[in-house]
C-alpha positions as CSV (number, residue, x, y, z in Angstrom):
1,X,0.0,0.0,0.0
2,X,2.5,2.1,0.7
3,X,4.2,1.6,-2.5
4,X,1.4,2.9,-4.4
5,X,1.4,6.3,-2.6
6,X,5.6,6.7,-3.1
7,X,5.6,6.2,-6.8
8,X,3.0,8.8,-8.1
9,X,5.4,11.5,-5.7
10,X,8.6,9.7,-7.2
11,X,7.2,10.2,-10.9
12,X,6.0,14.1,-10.3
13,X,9.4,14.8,-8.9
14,X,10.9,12.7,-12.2
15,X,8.3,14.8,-14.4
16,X,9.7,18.7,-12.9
17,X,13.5,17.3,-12.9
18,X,13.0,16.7,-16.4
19,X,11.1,19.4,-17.2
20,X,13.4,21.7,-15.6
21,X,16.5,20.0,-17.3
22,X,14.4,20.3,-20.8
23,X,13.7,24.1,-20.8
24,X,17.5,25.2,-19.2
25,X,18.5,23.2,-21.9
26,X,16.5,24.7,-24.5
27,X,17.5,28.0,-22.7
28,X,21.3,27.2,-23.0
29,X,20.7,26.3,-26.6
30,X,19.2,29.7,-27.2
31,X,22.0,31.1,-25.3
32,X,24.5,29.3,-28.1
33,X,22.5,30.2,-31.0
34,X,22.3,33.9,-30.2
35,X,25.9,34.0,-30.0
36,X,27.1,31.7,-32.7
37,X,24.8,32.1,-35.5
38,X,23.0,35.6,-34.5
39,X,25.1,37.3,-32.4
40,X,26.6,39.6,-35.3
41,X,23.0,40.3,-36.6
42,X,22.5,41.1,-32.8
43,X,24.9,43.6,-32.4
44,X,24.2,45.5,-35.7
45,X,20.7,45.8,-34.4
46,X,22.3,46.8,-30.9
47,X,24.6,49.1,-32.3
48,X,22.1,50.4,-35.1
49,X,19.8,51.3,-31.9
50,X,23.0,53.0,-29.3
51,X,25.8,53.4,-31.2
52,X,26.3,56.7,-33.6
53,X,28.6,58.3,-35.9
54,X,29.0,61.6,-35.2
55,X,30.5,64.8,-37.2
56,X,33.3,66.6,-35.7
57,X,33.1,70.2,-36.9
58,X,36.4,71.5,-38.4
59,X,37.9,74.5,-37.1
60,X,37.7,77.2,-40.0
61,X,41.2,79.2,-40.8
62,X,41.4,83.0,-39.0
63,X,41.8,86.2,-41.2
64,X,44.4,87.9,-39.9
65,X,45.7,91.6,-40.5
66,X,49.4,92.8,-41.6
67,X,50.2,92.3,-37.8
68,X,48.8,89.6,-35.9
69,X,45.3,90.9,-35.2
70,X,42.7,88.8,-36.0
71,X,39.8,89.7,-38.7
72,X,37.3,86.9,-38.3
73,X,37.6,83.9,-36.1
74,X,35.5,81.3,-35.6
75,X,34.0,80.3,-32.0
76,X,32.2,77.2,-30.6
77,X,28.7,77.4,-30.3
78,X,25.5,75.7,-30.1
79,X,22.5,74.6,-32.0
80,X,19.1,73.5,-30.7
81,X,17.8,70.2,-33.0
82,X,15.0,67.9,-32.1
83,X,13.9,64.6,-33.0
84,X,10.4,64.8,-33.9
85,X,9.4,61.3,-32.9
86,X,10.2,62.5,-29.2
87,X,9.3,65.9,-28.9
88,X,5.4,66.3,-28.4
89,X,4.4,70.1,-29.0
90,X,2.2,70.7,-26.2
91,X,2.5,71.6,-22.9
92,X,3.5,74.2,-20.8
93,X,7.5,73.5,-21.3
94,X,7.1,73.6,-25.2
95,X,5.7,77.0,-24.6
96,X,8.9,78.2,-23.4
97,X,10.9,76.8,-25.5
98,X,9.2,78.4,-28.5
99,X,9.4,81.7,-26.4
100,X,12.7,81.0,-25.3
101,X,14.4,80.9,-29.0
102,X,11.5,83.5,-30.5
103,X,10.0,80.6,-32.9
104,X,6.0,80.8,-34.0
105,X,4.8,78.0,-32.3
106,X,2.4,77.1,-34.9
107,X,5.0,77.3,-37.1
108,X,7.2,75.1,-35.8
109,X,4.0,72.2,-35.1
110,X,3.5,72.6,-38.7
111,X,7.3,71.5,-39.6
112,X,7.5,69.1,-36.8
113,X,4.7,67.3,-38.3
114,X,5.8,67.8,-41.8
115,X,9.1,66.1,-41.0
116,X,7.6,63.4,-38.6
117,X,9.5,60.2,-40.7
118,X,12.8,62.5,-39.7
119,X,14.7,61.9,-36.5
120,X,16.8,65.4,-37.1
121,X,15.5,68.7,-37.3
122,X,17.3,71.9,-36.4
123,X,14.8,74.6,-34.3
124,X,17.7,77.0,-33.7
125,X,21.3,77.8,-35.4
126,X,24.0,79.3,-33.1
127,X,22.7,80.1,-29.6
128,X,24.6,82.0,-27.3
129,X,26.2,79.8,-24.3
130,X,23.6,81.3,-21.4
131,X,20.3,80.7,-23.6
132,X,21.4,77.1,-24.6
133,X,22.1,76.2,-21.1
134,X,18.5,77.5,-20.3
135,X,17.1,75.7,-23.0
136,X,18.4,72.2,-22.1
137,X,17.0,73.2,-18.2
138,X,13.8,73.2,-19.3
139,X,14.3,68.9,-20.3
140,X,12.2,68.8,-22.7
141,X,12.4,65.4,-24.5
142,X,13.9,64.9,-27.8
143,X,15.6,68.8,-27.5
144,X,19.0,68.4,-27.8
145,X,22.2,70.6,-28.4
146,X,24.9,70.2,-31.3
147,X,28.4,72.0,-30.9
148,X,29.2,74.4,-34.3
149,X,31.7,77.4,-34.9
150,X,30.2,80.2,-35.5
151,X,32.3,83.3,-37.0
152,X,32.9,86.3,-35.3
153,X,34.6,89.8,-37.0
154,X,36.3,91.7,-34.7
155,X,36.1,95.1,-36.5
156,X,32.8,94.8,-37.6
157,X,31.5,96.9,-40.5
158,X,35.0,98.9,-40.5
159,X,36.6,95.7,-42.5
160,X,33.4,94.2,-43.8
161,X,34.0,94.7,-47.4
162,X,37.1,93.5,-47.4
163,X,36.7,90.5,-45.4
164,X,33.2,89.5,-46.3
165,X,31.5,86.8,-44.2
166,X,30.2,83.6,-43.9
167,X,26.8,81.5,-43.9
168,X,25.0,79.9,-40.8
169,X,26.8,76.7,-42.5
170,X,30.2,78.3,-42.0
171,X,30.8,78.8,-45.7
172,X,32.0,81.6,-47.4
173,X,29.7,84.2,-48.6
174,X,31.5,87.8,-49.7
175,X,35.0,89.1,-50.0
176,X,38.1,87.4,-48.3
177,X,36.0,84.4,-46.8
178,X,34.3,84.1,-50.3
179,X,38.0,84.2,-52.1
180,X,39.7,81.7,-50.5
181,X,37.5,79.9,-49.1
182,X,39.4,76.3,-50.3
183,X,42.0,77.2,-47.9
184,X,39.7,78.7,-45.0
185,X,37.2,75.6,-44.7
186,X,38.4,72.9,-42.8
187,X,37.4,69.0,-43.2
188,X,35.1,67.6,-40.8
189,X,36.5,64.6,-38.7
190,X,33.6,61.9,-37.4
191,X,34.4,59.5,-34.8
192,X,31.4,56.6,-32.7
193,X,29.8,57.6,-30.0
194,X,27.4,55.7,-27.5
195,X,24.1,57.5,-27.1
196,X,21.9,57.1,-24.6
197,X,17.7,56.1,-25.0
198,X,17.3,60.0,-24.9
199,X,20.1,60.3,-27.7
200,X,22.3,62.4,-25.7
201,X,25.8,61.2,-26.4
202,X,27.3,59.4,-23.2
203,X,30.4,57.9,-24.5
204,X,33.2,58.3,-27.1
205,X,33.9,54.5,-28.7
206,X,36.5,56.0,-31.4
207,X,37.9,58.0,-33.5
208,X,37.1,57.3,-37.3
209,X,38.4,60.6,-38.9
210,X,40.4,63.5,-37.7
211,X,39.1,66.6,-38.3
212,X,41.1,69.0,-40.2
213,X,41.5,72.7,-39.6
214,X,41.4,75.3,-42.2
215,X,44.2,77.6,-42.9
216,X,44.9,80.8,-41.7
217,X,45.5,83.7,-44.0
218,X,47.5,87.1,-43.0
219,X,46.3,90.0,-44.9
220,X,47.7,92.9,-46.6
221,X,45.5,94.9,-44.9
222,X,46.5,97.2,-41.8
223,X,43.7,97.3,-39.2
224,X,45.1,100.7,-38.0
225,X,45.0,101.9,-41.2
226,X,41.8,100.4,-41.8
227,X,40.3,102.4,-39.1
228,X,41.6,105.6,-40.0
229,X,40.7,105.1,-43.2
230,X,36.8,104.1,-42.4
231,X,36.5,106.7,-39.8
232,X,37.6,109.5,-42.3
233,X,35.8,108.2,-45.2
234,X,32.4,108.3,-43.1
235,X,33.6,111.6,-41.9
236,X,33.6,113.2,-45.2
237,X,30.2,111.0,-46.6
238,X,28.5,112.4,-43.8
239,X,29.3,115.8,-44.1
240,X,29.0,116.0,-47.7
241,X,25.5,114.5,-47.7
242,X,27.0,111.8,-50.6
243,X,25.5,109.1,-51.3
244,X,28.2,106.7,-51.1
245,X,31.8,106.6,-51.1
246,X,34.8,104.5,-51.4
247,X,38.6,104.7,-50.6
248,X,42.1,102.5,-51.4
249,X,45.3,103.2,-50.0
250,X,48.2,100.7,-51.7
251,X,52.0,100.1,-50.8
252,X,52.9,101.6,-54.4
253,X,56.3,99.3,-53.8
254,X,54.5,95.9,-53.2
255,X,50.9,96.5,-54.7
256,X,49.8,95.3,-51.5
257,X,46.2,96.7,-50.2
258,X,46.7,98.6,-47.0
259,X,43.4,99.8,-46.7
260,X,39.9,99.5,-48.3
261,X,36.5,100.8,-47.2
262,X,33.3,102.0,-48.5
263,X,30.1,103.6,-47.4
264,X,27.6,102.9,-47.2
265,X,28.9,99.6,-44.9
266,X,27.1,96.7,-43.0
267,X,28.1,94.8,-39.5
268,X,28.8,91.0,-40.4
269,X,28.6,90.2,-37.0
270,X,24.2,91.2,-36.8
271,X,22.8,89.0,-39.8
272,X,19.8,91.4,-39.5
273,X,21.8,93.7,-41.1
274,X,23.3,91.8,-44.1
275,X,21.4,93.8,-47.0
276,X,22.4,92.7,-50.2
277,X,22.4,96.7,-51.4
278,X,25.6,97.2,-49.0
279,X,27.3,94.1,-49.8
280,X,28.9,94.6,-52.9
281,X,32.9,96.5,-52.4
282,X,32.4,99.9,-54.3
283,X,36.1,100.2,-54.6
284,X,35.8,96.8,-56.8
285,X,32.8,96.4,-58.5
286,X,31.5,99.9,-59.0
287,X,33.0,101.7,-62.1
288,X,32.9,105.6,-62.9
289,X,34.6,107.9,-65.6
290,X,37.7,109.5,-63.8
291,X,37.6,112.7,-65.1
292,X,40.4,114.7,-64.7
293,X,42.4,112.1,-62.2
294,X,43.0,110.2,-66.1
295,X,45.1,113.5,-67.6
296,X,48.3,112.4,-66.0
297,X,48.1,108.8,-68.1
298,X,47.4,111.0,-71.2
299,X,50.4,113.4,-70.7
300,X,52.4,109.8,-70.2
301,X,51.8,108.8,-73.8
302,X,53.0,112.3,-74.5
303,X,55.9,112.4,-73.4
304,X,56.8,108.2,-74.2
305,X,56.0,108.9,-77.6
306,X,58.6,111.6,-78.0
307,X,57.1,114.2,-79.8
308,X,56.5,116.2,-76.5
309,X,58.6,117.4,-73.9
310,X,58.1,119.2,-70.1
311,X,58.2,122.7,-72.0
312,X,56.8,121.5,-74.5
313,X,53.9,124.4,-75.4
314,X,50.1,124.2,-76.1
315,X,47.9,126.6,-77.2
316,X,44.8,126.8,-75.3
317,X,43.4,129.9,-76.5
318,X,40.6,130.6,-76.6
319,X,39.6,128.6,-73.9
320,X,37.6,126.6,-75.8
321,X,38.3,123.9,-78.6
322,X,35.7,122.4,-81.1
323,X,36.2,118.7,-81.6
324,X,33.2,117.6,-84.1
325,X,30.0,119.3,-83.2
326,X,31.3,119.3,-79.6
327,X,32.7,121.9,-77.4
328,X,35.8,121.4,-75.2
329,X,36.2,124.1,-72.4
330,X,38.5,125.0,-69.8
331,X,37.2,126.9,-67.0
332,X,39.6,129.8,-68.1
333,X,41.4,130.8,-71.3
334,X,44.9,129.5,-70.0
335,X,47.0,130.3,-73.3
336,X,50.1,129.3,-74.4
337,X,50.7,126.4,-71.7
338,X,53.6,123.6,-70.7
339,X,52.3,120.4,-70.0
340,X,52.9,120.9,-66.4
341,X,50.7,124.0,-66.2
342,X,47.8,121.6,-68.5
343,X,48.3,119.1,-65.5
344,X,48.6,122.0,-62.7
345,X,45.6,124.0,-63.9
346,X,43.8,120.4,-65.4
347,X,43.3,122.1,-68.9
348,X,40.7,119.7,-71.2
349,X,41.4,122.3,-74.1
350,X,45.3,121.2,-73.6
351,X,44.7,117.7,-73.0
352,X,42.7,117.2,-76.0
353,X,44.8,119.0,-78.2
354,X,47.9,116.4,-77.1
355,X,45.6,113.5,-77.1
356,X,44.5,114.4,-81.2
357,X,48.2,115.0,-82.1
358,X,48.8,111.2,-80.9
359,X,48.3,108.4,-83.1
360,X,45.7,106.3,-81.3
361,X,47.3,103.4,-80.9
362,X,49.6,105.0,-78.8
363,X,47.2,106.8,-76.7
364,X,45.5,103.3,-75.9
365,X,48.8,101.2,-75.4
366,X,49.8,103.7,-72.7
367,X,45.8,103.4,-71.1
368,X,46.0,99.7,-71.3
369,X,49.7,99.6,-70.4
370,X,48.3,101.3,-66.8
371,X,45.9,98.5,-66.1
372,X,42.7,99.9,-67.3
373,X,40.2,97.6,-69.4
374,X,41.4,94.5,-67.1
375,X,40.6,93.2,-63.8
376,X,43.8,93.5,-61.4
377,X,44.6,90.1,-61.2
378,X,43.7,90.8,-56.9
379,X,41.0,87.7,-57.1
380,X,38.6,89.5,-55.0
381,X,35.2,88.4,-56.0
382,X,33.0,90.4,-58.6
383,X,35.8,92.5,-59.6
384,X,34.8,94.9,-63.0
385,X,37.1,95.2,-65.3
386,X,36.2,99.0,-66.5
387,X,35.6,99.9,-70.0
388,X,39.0,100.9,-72.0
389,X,37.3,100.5,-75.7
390,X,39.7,99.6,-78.7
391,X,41.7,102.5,-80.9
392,X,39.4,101.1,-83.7
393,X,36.7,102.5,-82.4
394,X,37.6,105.6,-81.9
395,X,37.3,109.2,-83.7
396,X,38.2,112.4,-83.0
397,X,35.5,113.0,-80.0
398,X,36.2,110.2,-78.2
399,X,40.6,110.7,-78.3
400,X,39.7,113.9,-76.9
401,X,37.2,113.1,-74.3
402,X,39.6,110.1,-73.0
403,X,42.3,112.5,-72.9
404,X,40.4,114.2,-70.1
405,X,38.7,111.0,-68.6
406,X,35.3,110.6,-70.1
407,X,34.3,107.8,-72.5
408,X,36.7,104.9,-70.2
409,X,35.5,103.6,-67.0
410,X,37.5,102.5,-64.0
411,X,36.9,101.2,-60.5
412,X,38.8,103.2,-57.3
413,X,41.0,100.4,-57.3
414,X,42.2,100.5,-61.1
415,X,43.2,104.0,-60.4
416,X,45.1,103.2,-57.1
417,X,47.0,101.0,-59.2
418,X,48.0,103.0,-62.1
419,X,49.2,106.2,-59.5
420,X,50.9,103.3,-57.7
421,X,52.9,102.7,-61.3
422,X,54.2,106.2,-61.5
423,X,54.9,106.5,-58.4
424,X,57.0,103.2,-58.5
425,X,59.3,105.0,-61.5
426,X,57.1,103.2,-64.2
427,X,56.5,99.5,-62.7
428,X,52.9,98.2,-62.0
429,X,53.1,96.0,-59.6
430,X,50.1,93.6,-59.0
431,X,47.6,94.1,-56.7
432,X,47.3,91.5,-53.4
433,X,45.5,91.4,-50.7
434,X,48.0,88.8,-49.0
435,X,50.5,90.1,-46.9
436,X,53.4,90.0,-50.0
437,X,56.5,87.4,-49.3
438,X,59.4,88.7,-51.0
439,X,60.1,90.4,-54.1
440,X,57.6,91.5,-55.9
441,X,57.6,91.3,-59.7
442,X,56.4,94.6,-60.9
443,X,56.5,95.2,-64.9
444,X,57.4,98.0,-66.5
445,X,54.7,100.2,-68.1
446,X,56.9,103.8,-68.5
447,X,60.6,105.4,-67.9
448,X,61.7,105.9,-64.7
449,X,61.9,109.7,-66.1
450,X,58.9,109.9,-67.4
451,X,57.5,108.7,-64.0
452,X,59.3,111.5,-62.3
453,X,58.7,114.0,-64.6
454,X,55.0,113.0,-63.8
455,X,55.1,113.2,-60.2
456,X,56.8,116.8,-60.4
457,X,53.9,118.0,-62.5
458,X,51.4,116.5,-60.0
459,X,52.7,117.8,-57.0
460,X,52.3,121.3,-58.3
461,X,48.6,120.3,-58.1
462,X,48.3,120.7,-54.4
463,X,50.7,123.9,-54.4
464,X,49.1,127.3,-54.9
465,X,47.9,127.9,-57.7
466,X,46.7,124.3,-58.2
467,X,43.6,122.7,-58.0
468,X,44.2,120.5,-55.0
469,X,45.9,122.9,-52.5
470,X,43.7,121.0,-49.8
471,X,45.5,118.0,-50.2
472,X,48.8,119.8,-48.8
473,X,50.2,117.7,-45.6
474,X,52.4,118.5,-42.9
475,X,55.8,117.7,-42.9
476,X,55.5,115.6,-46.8
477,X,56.0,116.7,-50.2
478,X,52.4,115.2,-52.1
479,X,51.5,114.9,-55.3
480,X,48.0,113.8,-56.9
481,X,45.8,115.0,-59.2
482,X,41.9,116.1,-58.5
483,X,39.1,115.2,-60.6
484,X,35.0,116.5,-60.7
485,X,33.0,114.1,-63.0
486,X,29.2,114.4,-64.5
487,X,27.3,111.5,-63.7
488,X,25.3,109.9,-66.5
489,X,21.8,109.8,-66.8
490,X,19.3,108.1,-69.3
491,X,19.0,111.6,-70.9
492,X,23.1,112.3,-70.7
493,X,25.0,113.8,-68.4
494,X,23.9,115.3,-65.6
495,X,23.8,119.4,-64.0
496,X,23.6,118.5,-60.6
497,X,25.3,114.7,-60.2
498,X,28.8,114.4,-59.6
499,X,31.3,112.1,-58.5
500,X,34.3,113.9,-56.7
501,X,38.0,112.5,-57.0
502,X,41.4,112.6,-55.7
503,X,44.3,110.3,-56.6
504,X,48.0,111.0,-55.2
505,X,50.9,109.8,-53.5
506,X,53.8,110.5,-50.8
507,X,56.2,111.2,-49.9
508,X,57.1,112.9,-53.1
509,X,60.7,112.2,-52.0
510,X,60.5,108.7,-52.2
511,X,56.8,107.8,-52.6
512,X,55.7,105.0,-50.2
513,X,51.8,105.0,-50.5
514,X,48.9,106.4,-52.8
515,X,45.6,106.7,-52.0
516,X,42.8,106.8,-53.5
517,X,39.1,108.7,-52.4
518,X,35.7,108.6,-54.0
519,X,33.1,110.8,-52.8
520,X,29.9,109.9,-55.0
521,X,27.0,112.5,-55.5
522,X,28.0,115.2,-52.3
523,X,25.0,117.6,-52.0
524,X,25.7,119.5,-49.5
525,X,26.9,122.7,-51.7
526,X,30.6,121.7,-52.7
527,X,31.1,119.2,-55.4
528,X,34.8,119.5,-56.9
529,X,36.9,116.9,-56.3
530,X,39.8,119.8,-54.8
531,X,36.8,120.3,-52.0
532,X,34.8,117.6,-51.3
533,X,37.5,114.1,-51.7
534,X,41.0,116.0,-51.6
535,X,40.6,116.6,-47.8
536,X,39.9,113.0,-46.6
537,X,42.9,112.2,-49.1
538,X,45.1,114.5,-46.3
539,X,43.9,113.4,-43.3
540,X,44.1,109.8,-44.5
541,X,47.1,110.6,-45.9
542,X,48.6,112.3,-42.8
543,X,48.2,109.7,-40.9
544,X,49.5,106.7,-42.5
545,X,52.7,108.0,-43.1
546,X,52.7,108.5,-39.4
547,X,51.2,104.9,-38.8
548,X,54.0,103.8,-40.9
549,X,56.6,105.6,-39.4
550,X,57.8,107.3,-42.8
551,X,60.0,110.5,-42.4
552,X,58.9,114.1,-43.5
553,X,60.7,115.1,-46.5
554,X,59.2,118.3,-46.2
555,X,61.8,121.1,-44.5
556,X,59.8,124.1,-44.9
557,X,57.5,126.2,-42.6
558,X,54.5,124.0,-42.0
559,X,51.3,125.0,-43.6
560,X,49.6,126.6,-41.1
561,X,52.6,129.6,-41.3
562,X,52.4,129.7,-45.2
563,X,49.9,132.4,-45.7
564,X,52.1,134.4,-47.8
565,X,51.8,131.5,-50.4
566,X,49.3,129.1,-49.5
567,X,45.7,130.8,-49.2
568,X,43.9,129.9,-46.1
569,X,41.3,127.2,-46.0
570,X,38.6,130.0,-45.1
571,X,39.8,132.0,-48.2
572,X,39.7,129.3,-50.6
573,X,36.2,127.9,-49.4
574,X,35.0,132.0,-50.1
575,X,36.5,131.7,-53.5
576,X,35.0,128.6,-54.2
577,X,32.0,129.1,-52.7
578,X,31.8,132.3,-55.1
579,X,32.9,129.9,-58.2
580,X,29.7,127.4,-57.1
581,X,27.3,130.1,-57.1
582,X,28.2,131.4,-60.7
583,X,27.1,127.9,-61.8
584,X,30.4,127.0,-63.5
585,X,30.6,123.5,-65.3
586,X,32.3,121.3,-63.0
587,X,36.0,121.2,-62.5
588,X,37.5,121.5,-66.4
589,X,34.8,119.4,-67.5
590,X,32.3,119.4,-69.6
591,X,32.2,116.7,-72.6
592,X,28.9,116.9,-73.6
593,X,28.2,120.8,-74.0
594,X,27.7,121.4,-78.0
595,X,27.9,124.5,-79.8
């Protein structure tokens, strides 16, 4: 009997043995499956799930001035993304966050659910440190944070032309950073990281490519210089009431840009205040007739071509010359001249007269031979090329027009560059905006003694008697040359438009920088290039030389104790105030007037 009642318990406790024994077994074979035949499908879906590759941002190159200072630099920052599987739009907390980075919150539902199959979306480029930390505080699921370099330019709109900027992608855009931006963009690196079930990246696992930093690049440009430059430039705008203007000072030794600014400007730095109107660099892109400022490249040809000489005369007389059905006029019958006084006094009756006894092959070669009709070779982007037409096209109007700077076009930087060549005894040099590394190669457009034969008829410009006496500096010899433009207008050329000029260089001893100034459309009374640009050519002027350290080469009393020679500045604004109000065509020009 008792038998019977020990073998059912014998067999249950058989039955759960070998029950227990079947299902680890089955369990342990699982185990051995999974790790033999799946376990590499196992781990893709494991890693496919936690494990990430990542970008690494590259570090893009500075822009650095002359010296060391830096002209845009990049910084870390960060960007708000989300994944929209995560992140539910609703709620108090997503309230905030739309109010924190100034989003429309219907807006944003709209792309959230647009891009719903993503797991990537970007709410906000570029925070500053303090709001992303308050954003990430508020822990809002699937809101996370991604580390890019955004740029920064130190000097704001005072180098913006020049420089240019970049995108919210770190990408080139304008100027400098549009240029060379093959050797300012850096390669991005990328490297495994584990991620937690938020996504927020916990671990580094390695490294699977090294980023790669961009290059930096030293400028030509001075940021001293710069300054003074901008500052005097905005000076003169303002007080002129123009409506834009544009200056270039050059090394005339290395063609190397010391200085460039324009106005109107913009501030890189506030992408509010990127309008495309103030992008473009007016010393570059934006062309204009140079008037009288051209007369020295026309007395050039003169005197290469060996038919004239320094006191070599002209007759001028009667103070007018009829070219065609077209009138030439000085504003003054200047008579029998030398091609010093045509240059001094800026006689169009004297220029033309030399420019119709040239043959006009000559007359262009010399005009070409300067750098007009060509880009400068600089690279800057959307450089113009100016209009130098062909001697085949010409006739007698437009030889004597060119002679005087009417009927060719030219950029501020063009005519930088071809002072820069007779100031260099004859050699144009080309035009960089890299700091230059040893010699440059400059080629030779005109003698050495024709180039200083030219610079001793412009420097009587700014003596009295001249039409630039307000370009005169303290303590340096200058020379330059002014010029007073008509702007052109659908119905020809305008009574009451003008684009003021000065071009020159100095020390006249041994010249070490020209500049450049364009003052375009001043309305506030004075328009001639002697009143209105030739100032901000001194004070610019003035102070590189000091900037640079150059020594005066001038010995004689300093202006302010030449009266006997030099009439005051009050006197001379009387006089040509006085001029102004007798309605006199603009300084020696006036190409369009017909009989």
């Amino acid at each position: 009997m008792e038998t019977r009642i020990e073998n059912p318990v014998i067999w249950r406790r058989l039955s759960v043995v070998a029950i227990l024994l079947l299902a680890f077994s089955g369990l342990v074979w699982r185990a051995i499956d999974l790790q033999l035949n799946r376990g590499e499908f196992l781990q893709m879906e494991g890693n496919a799930r936690f494990l990430r590759v990542m970008k690494v941002p590259a570090h893009r190159g500075k822009i650095l001035d002359r010296n060391g200072y830096p002209l845009a630099i990049s910084t870390p920052v960060d960007s708000v993304w989300a994944n929209p599987h995560e992140l539910h739009p609703k709620g108090a907390r997503f309230n905030r966050l739309v109010t924190l980075l100034g989003l429309d919150g219907r807006q944003l539902r709209r792309e959230l659910e647009a891009r719903k199959d993503r797991e990537f979306v970007f709410l906000k480029r570029q925070l500053d440190p303090g709001l992303a930390e308050r954003v990430m505080a508020l822990g809002i699921d699937g809101v996370y944070l991604q580390r890019e370099y955004r740029r920064y330019y130190p000097m704001g709109e005072v180098a913006a032309h020049v420089v240019g900027f970049t995108n919210v992608d770190d990408t080139g855009q304008e100027g400098i950073e549009l240029a060379f931006e093959d050797r300012l963009k850096g390669t991005s690196g990328s490297k495994r990281v584990l991620r937690d079930r938020t996504g927020q990246s916990v671990a580094d696992v390695e490294p699977i490519r090294a980023p790669k930093a961009g290059q930096d690049l030293v400028l030509s440009i001075d940021k001293r210089i710069q300054y003074l430059a901008y500052r005097t430039l905005l000076a003169a705008v303002k007080r002129n009431r123009a409506r834009a203007g544009s200056a270039v000072v050059l090394d005339t030794r290395s063609g190397e840009v010391l200085a460039m600014v324009n106005q109107p400007s913009y501030n890189p730095n506030n992408r509010s205040d990127l309008v495309g109107s103030r992008f473009r660099n007016r010393a570059i892109t934006d062309v204009f007739e140079p008037g009288s400022t051209a007369k020295p490249f026309t007395i050039a040809a003169a005197l290469g071509s060996g038919r004239f000489g320094t006191d070599s005369l002209v007759d001028t007389s009667p103070g007018y010359l009829e070219v065609g059905k077209y009138l030439v006029k000085d504003i003054r019958n200047h008579g029998k001249i030398d091609l010093g006084t045509i240059v001094q006094k800026s006689s169009n009756v004297g220029a033309s007269k030399i420019a119709l006894a040239l043959p006009p092959e000559e007359l262009w070669q010399t005009f070409s031979r300067f750098g007009f009709g060509q880009v400068s070779g600089a690279g800057f982007p959307g450089e113009a090329a100016g209009v130098l037409n062909h001697y085949f096209e010409w006739g007698d109007v437009h030889k004597a027009t060119l002679s005087y700077g009417y009927g060719i076009s030219v950029t501020a930087l063009q005519l930088a560059r071809a002072y820069a060549a007779i100031a260099n005894d004859g050699r144009l040099s080309p035009v960089t905006f890299e700091a230059a590394n040893g010699k440059v190669k400059a080629a030779r457009v005109i003698s050495e003694e024709v180039a200083l034969k030219l610079r001793r008829m412009l420097e009587t410009v700014v003596t009295s008697g001249g039409t630039g006496t307000r370009a005169q500096l303290e303590g340096y010899r200058v020379a330059g040359k002014t010029g007073t433009v008509r702007k052109v207008t659908p119905s020809g050329y305008s009574e009451d438009r003008y684009v003021a000029l000065f071009a020159g260089m100095a020390p006249m001893s041994s010249p070490r920088i020209v500049t450049v100034v364009v003052i375009d459309e001043p309305n506030a009374g004075d328009y001639y290039g002697g009143q209105v640009a030739a100032p901000a050519f001194a004070e610019i002027t003035q102070g590189v030389l000091r900037l640079l350290g150059v020594a005066p080469d001038d010995r004689s009393l300093p202006l302010r104790q030449a009266s006997a020679t030099v009439p005051s500045r009050s006197v001379m604004e009387r006089i040509q105030s006085a001029l102004a109000q007798l309605k006199l065509p603009p300084e020696r020009h006036a190409p369009e007037a017909t009989r």
